[in-house]
C-alpha positions as CSV (number, residue, x, y, z in Angstrom):
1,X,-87.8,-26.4,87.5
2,X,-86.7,-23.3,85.7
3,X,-83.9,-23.5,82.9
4,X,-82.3,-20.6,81.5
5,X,-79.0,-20.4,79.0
6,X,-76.4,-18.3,78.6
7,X,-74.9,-18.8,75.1
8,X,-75.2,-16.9,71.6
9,X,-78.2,-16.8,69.6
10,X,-76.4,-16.9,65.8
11,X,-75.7,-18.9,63.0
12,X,-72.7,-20.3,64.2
13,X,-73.1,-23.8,65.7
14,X,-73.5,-23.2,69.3
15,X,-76.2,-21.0,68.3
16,X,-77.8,-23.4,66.5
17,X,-77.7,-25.8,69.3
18,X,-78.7,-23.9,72.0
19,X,-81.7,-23.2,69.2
20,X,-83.1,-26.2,69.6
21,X,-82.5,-27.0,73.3
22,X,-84.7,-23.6,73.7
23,X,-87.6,-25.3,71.5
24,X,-87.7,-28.8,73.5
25,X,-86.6,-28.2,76.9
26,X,-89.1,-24.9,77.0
27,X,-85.7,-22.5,78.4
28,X,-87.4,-19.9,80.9
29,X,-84.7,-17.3,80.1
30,X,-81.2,-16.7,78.0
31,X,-78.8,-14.2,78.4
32,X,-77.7,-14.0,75.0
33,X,-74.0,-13.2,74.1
34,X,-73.3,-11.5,71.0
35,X,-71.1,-11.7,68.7
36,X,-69.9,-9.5,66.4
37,X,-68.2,-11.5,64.0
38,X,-71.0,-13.6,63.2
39,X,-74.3,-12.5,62.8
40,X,-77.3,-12.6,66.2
41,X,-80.4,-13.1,65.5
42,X,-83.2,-12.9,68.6
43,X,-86.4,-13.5,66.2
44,X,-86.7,-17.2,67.6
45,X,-86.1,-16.8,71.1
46,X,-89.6,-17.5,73.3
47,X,-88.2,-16.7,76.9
48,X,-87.1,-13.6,78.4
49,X,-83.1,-12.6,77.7
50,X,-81.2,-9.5,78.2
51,X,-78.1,-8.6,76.0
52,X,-74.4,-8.3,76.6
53,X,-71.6,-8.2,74.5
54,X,-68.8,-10.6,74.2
55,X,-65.8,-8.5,74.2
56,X,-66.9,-6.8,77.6
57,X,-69.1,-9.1,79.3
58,X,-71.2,-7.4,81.6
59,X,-71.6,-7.9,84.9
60,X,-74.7,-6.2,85.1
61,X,-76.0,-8.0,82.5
62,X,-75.5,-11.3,84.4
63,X,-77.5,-9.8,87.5
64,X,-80.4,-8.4,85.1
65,X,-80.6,-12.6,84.4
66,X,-80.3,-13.7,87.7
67,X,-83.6,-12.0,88.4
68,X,-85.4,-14.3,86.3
69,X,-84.4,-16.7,88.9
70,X,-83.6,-19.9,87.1
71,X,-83.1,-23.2,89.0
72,X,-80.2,-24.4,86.8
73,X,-77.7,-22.4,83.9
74,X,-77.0,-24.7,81.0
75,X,-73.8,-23.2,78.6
76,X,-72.5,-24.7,75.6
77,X,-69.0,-24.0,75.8
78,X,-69.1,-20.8,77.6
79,X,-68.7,-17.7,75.7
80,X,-65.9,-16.4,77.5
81,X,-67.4,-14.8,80.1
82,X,-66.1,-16.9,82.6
83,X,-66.2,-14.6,85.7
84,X,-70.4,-15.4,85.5
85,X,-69.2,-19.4,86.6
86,X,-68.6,-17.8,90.0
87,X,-71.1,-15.3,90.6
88,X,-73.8,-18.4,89.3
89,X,-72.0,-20.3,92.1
90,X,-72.4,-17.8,94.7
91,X,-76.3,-17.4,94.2
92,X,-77.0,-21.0,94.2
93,X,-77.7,-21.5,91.0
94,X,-76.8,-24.8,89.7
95,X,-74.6,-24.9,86.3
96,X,-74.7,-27.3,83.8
97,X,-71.9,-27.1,81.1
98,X,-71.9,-29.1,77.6
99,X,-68.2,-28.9,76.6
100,X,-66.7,-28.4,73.1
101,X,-63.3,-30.0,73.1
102,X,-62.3,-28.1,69.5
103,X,-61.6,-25.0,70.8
104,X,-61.4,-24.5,74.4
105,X,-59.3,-27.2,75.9
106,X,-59.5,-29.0,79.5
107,X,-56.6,-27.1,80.0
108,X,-58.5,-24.1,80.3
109,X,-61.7,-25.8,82.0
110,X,-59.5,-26.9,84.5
111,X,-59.4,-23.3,85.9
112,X,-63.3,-23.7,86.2
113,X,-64.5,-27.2,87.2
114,X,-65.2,-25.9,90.7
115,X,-67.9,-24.0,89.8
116,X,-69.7,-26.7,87.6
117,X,-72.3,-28.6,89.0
118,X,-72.2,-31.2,86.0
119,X,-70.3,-31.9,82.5
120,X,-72.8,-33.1,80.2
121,X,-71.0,-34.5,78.0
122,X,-72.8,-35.1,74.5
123,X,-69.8,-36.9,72.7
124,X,-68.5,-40.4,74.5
125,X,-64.9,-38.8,73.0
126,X,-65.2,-35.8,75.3
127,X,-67.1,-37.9,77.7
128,X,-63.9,-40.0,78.5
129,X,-61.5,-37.2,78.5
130,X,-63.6,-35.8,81.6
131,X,-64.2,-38.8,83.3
132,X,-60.4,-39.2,83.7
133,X,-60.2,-35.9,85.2
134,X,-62.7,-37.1,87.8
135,X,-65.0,-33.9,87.5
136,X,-68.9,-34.6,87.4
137,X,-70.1,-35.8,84.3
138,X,-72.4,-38.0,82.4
139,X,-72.8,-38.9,78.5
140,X,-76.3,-38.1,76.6
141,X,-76.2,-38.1,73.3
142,X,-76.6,-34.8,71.3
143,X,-80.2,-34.5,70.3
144,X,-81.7,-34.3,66.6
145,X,-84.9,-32.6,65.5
146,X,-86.1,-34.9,63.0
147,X,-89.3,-32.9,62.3
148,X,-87.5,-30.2,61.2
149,X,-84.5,-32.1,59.2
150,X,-86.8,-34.2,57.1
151,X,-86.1,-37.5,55.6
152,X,-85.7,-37.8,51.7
153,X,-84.3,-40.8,50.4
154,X,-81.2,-40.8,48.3
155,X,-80.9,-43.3,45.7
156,X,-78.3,-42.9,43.0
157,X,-75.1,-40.1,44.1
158,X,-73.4,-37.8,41.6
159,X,-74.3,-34.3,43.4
160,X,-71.5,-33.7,46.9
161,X,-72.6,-31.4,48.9
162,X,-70.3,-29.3,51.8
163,X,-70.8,-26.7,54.5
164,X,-67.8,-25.1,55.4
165,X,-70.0,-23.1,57.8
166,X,-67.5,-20.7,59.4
167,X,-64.2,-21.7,57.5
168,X,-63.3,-23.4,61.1
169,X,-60.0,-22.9,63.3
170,X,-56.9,-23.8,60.7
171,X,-59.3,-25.4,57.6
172,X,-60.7,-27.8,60.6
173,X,-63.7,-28.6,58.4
174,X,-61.9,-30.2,55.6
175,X,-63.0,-27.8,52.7
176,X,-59.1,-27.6,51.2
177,X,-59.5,-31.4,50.9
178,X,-63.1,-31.3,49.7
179,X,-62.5,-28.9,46.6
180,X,-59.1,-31.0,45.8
181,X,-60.9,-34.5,46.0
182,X,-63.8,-33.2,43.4
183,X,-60.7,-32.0,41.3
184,X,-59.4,-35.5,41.0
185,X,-62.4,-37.2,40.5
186,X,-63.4,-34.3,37.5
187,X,-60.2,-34.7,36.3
188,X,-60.5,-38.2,36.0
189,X,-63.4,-38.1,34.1
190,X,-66.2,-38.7,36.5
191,X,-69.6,-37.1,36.4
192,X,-70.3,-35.5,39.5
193,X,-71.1,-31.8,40.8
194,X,-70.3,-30.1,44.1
195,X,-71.9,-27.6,46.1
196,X,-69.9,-25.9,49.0
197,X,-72.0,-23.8,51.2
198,X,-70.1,-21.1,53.2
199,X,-71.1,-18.6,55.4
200,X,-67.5,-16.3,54.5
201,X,-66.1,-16.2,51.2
202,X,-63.4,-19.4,50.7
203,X,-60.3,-17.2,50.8
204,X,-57.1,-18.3,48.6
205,X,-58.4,-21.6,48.2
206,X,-57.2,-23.5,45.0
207,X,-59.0,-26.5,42.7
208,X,-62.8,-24.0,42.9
209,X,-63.3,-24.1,39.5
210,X,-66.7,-26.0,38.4
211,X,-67.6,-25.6,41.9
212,X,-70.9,-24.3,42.9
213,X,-69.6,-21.9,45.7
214,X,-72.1,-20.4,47.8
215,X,-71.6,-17.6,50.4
216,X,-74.8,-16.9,52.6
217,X,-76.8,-17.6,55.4
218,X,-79.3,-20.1,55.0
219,X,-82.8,-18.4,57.4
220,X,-83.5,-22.2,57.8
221,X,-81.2,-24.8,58.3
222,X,-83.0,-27.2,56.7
223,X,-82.4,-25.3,53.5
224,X,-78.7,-27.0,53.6
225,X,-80.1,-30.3,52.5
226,X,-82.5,-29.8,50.0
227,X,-80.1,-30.5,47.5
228,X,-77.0,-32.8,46.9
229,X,-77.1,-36.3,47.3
230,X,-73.8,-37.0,49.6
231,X,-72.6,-35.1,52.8
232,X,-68.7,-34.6,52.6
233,X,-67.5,-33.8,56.2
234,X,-64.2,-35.0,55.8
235,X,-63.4,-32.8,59.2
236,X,-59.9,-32.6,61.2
237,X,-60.9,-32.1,64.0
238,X,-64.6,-31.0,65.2
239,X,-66.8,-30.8,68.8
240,X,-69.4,-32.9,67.7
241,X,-69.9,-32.2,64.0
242,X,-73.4,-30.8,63.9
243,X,-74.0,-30.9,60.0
244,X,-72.9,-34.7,60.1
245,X,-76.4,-35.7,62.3
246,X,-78.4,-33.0,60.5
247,X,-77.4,-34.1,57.1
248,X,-78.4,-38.3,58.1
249,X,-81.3,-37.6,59.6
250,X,-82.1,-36.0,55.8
251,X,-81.3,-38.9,54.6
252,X,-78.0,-38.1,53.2
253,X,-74.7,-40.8,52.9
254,X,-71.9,-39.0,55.2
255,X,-68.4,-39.4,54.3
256,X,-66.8,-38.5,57.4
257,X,-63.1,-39.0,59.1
258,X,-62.5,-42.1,61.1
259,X,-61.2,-40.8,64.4
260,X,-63.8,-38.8,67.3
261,X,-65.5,-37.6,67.8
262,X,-67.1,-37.6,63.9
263,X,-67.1,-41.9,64.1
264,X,-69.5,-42.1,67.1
265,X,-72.1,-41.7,64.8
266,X,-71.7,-43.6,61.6
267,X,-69.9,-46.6,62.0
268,X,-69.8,-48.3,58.2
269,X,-66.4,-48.6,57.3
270,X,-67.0,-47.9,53.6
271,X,-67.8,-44.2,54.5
272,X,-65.6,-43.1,57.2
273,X,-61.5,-41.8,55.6
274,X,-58.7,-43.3,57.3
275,X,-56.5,-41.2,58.7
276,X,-52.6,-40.6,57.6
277,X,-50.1,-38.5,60.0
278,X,-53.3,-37.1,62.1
279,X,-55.2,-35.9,58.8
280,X,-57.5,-37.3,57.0
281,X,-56.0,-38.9,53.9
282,X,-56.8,-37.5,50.7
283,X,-56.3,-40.4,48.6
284,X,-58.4,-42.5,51.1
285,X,-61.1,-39.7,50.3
286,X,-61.6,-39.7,46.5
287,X,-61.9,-43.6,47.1
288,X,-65.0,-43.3,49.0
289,X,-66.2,-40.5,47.1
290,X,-66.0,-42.9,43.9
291,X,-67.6,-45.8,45.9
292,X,-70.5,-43.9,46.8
293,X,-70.6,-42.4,43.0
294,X,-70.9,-46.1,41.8
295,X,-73.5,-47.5,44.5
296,X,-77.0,-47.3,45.2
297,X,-77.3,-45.4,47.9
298,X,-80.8,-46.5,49.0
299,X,-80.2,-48.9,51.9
300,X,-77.4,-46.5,53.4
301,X,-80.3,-43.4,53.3
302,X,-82.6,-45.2,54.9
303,X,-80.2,-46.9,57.5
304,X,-78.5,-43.4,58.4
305,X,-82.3,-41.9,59.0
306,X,-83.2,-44.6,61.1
307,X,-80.2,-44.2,63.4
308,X,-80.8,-40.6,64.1
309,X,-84.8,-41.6,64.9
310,X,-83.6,-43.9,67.1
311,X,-80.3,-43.6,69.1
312,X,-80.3,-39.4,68.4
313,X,-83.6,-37.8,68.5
314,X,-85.3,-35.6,70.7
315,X,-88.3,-37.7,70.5
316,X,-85.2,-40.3,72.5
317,X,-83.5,-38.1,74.4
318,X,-85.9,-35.4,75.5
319,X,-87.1,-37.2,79.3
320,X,-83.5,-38.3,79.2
321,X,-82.3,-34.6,79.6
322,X,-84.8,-33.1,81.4
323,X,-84.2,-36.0,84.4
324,X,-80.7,-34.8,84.2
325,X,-81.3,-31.2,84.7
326,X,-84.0,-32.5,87.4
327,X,-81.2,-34.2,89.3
328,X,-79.0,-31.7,89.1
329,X,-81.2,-29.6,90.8
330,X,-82.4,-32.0,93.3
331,X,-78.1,-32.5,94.1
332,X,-78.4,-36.3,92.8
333,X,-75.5,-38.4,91.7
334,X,-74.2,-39.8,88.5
């Protein structure tokens, strides 16, 4: 069975992800979409690919990939080149399509379901929106390279740590609520530090004083995690929430928003911020942010690695995906 992608090879997110599935599923080809406002790098990819550009996908491009003859497409939400879903079609070439709810709406997959061989669904939030459609789909897990996002083991929190990665659609990551929380808790006399990692400056953004505000791109992700001592992902609204496994499987207490798909994960109580009029509630925030300040954090570390190792890893999940794509290809049910 062949594999090949079509997706970006960046920084962003869906780079990332497709990243990894590239590493453990041994992709035979990509056809990489760039991007131009975020950065694309092609020093890790191991297969064959061919270039296009987003803003004028290229058709030719698409038939310079075909060649490689791949056996099934997987796309993490698909870089809108969507006139590829039916020239994929007509060659035979079976599609499967992990969808990111955050952005691009069922509304517009609608237009596209009959070309889709299978929605692989890899949050049980989005997994349930598309069963009710009553396309094709399946839930697996999104998969976590704990080799590379090594464990250390937190013990006592005064250090926060944030990505605002992108800066997200409409502040989706939570960052204005971030810097205001550490405010409070500062201006209330409580010890603790923050470091915001963004990959574009922060903008307007008020309450960034004392804030250790850096603007790069990490070369590896790993990198992220090396310092802090609590995750703050108090997100809006997010597609899975990538940083949110990476940062537990380092060991690292995640303070997270109680609605999906960012609860499927971590399900303690004491960590995840309750939600007032569809956002997550600020006051409800700087209460957890004190409780993990004031707690050993030992026990939660340890707990958060161990459900990434088990329920989340690739070490879990690889056979798992690779019988997927297999039936796919074979025309099987699910």
């Amino acid at each position: 069975m062949k594999i090949g992608t079509i997706g970006y090879s960046s920084t962003s997110g869906l780079g990332i992800m497709l990243k990894f599935f590239r590493k453990h599923l041994a992709i035979d080809s990509q056809l990489v979409i760039s991007w131009t406002a975020k950065k694309t790098n092609l020093q890790d990819l191991e297969c064959k690919y061919v270039m296009t550009a987003k803003e004028k996908p290229s058709m030719d491009a698409l038939e310079k990939f075909m060649k490689f003859e791949p056996d099934v497409v997987l796309i993490i939400e698909y870089p809108f080149c969507w006139d590829y879903l039916k020239r994929l079609k007509e060659k035979g070439i079976k599609i499967v399509y992990i969808p990111m709810l955050d952005s691009i709406g069922l509304n517009v997959l609608e237009k596209y379901k009959d070309f889709v061989d299978l929605w692989l669904c890899i949050t049980k939030w989005s997994y349930e929106l598309i069963k009710v459609k009553g396309w094709k789909c399946c839930y697996l897990p999104y998969p976590v390279d704990t080799d590379y996002f090594k464990f250390k083991k937190k013990r006592k929190g005064i250090n926060f740590l944030h990505n605002a990665g992108y800066c997200g659609i409409v502040s989706r990551k939570g960052t204005d609520l971030v810097l205001k929380a550490f405010w409070e808790l500062r201006n209330h006399g409580c010890n603790t530090s923050l470091i915001v990692n963004s990959q574009l400056p922060l903008g307007r953004l008020n309450f960034t004083e004392g804030v250790d505000i850096r603007v790069r791109d990490v070369e590896e992700l790993y990198d992220l995690y090396k310092e802090g001592d609590i995750y703050l992902a108090p997100s809006r609204k997010e597609g899975l929430g990538l940083p949110i496994y990476e940062a537990m499987s380092c060991g690292f207490p995640v303070i997270t928003t109680n609605a999906p798909p960012m609860n499927e994960v971590i399900s303690d109580e004491r960590l995840l911020v309750k939600t007032k009029n569809n956002e997550p509630d600020l006051d409800d925030l700087i209460s957890k942010m004190v409780f993990v300040v004031n707690t050993y954090l030992g026990n939660i570390s340890r707990q958060n690695r161990k459900i990434i190792e088990e329920k989340f890893s690739w070490n879990v999940l690889k056979s798992k995906y690779l019988k997927v794509f297999q039936e796919v290809v074979d025309g099987g049910e699910f």
